[in-house]
C-alpha positions as CSV (number, residue, x, y, z in Angstrom):
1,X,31.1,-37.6,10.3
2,X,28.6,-34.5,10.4
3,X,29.8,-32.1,8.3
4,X,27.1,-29.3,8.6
5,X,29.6,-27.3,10.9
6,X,31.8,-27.1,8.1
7,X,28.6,-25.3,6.2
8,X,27.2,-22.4,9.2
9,X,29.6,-20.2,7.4
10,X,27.2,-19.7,4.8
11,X,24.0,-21.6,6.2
12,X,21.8,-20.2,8.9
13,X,20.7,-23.4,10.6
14,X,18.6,-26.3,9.9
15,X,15.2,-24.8,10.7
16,X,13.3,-21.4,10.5
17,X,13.9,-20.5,14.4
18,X,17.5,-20.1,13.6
19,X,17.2,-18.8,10.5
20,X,14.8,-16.0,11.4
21,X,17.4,-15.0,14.5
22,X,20.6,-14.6,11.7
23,X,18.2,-12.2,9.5
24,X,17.1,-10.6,13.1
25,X,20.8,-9.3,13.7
26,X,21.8,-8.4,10.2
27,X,18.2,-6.2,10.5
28,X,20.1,-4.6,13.6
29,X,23.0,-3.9,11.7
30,X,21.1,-1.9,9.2
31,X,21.0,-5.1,6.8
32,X,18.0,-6.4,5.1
33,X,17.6,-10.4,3.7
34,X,16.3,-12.6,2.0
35,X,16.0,-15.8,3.3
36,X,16.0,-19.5,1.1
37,X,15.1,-23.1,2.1
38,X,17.5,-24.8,0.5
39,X,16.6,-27.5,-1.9
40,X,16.6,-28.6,-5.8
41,X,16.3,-30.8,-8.2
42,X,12.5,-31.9,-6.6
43,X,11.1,-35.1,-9.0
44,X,8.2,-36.4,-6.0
45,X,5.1,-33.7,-6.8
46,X,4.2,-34.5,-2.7
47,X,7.4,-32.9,-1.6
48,X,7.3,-30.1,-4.6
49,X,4.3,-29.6,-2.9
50,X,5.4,-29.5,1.0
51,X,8.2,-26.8,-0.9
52,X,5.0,-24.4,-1.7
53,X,3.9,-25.3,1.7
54,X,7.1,-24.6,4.0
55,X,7.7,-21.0,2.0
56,X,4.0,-20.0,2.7
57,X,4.8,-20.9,6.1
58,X,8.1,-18.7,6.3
59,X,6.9,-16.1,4.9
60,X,3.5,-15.8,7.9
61,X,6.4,-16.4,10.0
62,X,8.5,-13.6,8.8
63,X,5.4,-11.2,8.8
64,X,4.4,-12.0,12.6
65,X,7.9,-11.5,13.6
66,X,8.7,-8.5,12.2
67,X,12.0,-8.9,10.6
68,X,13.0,-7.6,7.0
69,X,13.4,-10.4,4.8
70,X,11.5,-11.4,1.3
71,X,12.0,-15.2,0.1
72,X,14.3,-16.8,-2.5
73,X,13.1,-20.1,-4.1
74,X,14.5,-22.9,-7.1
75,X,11.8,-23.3,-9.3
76,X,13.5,-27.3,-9.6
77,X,12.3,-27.0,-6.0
78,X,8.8,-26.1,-6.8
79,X,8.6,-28.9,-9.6
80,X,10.3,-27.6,-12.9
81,X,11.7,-30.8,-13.3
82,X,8.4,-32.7,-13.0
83,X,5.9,-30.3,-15.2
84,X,6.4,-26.6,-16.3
85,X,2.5,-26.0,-15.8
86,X,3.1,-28.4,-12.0
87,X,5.7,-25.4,-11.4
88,X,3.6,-22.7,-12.4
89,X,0.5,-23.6,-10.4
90,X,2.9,-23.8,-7.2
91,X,4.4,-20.7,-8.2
92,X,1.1,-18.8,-8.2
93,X,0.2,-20.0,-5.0
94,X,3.2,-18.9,-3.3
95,X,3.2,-15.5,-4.9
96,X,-0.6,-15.3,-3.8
97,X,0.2,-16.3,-0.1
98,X,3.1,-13.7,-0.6
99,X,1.2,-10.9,-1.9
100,X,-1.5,-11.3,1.4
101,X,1.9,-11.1,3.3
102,X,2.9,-7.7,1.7
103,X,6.4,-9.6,0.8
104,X,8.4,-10.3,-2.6
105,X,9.5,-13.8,-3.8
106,X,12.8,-13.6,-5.9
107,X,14.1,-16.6,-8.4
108,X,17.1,-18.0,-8.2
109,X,18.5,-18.7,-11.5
110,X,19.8,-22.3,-11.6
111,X,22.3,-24.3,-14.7
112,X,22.2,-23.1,-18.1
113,X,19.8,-26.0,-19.0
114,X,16.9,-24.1,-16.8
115,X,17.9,-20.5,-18.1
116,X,15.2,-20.5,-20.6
117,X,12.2,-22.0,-18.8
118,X,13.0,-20.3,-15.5
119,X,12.6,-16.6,-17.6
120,X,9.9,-17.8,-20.1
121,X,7.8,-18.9,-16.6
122,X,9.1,-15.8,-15.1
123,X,7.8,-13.5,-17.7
124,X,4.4,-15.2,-17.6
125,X,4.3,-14.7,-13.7
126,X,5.1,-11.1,-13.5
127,X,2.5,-9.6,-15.5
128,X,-0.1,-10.4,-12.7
129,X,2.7,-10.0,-9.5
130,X,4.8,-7.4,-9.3
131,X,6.3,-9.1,-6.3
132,X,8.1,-11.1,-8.1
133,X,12.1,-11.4,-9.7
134,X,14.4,-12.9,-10.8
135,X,18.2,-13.8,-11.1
136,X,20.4,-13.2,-14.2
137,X,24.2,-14.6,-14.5
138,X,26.6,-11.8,-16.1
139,X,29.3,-14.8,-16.9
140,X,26.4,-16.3,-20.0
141,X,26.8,-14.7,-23.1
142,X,22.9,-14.4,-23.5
143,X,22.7,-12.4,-20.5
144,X,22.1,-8.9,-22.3
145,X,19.6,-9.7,-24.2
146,X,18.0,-11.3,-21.4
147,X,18.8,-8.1,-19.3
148,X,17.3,-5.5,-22.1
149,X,14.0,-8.1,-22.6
150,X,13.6,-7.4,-18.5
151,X,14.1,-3.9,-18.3
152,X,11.7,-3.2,-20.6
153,X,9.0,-5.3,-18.8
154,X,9.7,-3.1,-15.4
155,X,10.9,-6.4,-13.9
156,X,13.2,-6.6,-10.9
157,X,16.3,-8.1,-11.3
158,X,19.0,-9.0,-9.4
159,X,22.6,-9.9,-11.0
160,X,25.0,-11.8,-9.9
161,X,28.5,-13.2,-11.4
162,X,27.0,-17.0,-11.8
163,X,28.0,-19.8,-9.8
164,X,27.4,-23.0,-12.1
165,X,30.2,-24.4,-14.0
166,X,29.3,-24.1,-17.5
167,X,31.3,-24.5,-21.3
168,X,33.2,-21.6,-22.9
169,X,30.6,-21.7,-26.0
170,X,28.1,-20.1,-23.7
171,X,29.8,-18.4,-20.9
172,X,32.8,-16.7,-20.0
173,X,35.1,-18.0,-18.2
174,X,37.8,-15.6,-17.6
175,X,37.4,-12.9,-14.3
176,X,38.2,-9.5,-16.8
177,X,35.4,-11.0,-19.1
178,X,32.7,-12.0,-16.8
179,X,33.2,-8.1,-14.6
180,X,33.2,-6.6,-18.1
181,X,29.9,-8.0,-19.2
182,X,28.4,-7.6,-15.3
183,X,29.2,-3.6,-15.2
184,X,27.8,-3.7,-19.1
185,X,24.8,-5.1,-17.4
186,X,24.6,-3.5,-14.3
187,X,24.5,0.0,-16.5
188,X,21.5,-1.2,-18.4
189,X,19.3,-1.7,-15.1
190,X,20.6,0.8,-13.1
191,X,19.9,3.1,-15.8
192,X,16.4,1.3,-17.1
193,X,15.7,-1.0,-14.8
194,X,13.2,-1.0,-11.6
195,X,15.4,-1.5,-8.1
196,X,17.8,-3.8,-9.5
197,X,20.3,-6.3,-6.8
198,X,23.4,-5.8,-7.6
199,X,25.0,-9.1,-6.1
200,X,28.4,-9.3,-6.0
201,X,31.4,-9.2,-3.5
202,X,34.0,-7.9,-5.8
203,X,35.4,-4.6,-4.6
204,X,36.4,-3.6,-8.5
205,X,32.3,-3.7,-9.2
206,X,31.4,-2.6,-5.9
207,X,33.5,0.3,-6.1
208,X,33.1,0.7,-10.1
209,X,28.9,0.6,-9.2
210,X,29.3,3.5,-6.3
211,X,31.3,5.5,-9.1
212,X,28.5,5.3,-12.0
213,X,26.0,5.7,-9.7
214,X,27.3,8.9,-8.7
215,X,28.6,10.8,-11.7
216,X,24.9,10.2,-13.1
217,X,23.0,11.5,-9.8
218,X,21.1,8.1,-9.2
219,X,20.8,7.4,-5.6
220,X,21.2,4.5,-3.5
221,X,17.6,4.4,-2.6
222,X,17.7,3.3,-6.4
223,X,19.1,-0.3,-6.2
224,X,20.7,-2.3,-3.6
225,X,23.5,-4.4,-3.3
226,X,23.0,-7.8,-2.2
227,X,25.7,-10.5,-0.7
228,X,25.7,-13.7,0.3
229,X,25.6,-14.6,4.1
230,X,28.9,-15.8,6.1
231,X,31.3,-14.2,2.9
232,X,32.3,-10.5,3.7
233,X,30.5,-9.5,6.4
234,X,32.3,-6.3,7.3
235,X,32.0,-5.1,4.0
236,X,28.2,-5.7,4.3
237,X,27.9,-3.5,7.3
238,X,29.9,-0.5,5.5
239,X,28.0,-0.2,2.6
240,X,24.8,0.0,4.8
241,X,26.7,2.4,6.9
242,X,27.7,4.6,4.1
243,X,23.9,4.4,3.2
244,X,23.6,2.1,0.9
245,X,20.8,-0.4,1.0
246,X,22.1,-4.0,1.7
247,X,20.4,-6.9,1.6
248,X,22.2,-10.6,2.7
249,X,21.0,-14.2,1.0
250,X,20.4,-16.4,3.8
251,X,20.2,-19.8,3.0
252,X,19.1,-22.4,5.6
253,X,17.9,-26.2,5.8
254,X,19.2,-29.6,5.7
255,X,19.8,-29.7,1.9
256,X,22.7,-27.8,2.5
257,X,25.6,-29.6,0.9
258,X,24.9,-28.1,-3.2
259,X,24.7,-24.9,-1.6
260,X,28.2,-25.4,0.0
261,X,29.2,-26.8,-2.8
262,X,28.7,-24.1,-5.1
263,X,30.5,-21.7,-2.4
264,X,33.6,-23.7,-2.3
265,X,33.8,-23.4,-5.8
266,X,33.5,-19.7,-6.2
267,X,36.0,-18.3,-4.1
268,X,39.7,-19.9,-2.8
269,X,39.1,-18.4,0.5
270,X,36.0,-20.2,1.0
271,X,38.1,-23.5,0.2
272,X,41.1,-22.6,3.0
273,X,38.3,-21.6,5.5
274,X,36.7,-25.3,5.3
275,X,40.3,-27.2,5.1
276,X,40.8,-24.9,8.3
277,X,38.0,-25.9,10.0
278,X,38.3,-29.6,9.0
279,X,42.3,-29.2,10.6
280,X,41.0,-27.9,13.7
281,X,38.1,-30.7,14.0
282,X,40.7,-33.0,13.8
283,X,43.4,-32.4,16.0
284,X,43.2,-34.3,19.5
């Protein structure tokens, strides 16, 4: 049984022709994206390779059709796994090929066991490319000093809650922990940092975001909030209609199923909307 159909909740399609017609309707709605050819985990350097390829392709693709989107990538896509200096290399190229593009390449932040190569490779990267970022987990208990160590490089950063399941000795586990730590570290870059995502679809830290921003006069055109594609869409549309910049992750490709994954275990809703689906597929 195919089992994508279960996944265009959250995944745009298989190929860039679909994806690129998703981001062309959020545009329309006032919503930005960034788009991600999902894969991980790469060990052949012939496919890390045909990775670099594919995004420089994407990203001449996004240019000529004139949508708003930058580019998300896995650096375990790009070849972490096989050489840090492998990685690198492919990581210069893209940013090169995104740089003649006039676009910006953020990275996803993967397991706990890639935290500190993924930032020690990002630090090295974005003293020659400003078009570069990258992703920090509130729920790690590392995550401030990571935070404060970005900030004061002028790196962009975008945080999120985390989505990998990790041990209690170095994240936390609890929901009033993890939103704690997230606003503690949301503060930091909105108040130092340069255009930092704030990537959630809580309503507490949405709403708690909207208030500090306020009280302290710093304004929208400041920061953005970012969401995932498929979860919350309405709430997507009224923070861009409230003025608010918005931009949606929008995953696409045929290594879909650790995306999907990851989704189902985030949010119970997620879960019900799949054993839903899978109810209605089966019914004669």
């Amino acid at each position: 049984m195919n089992l994508f159909f279960l996944a265009r909740r959250f995944v745009a399609g298989v190929d860039v022709e679909s994806a690129i017609r998703v981001v062309r309707g959020l545009n329309q709605k006032g919503v930005r994206a960034t788009l991600d050819l999902l894969g991980e985990n790469v060990r052949d350097r012939a496919q890390a390779e045909k990775a670099v390829e594919a995004y420089g392709h994407l990203l001449e693709q996004i240019a000529t059709s004139g949508i708003e989107s930058d580019i998300s990538v896995k650096l375990t896509q790009l070849g972490l796994d096989i050489s840090e200096s492998f990685c690198e290399a492919n990581m210069e190229r893209l940013l090169a090929r995104a740089t003649a593009c006039g676009n910006f390449v953020w990275i996803d932040m993967e397991g706990s066991a890639y935290t500190q190569r993924t930032l020690d490779l990002f630090v090295r990267l974005v003293r020659a490319h400003p078009n570069v970022g990258v992703a920090i987990q509130a729920y790690l208990y590392r995550s401030e000093h990571d935070v404060r160590r970005l900030a004061d490089l002028g790196a962009r950063v975008r945080l999120c809650k985390g989505a990998y399941k990790e041990p209690k000795t170095i994240a936390y586990r609890r929901m009033r922990d993890i939103r704690r730590n997230f606003l503690r570290l949301a503060e930091i870059l909105l108040e130092r940092g340069r255009e930092p995502a704030i990537a959630t679809h809580d309503d507490h830290l949405i709403e708690a975001v909207k208030r500090w921003t306020a009280e302290r006069g710093i304004g929208p055109e400041r920061f953005e909030f970012q969401m995932l594609y498929g979860i919350r869409p309405r709430a997507q549309e009224a923070l861009a209609q409230a003025g608010y910049r918005v931009r949606v992750y929008v995953p696409f490709g045929t290594h879909w199923f650790p995306y999907l994954s990851r989704r189902l275990r985030e949010r119970k809703e997620n879960v019900w909307f799949v054993v839903r689906n899978l109810f209605e597929w089966s019914r004669p």
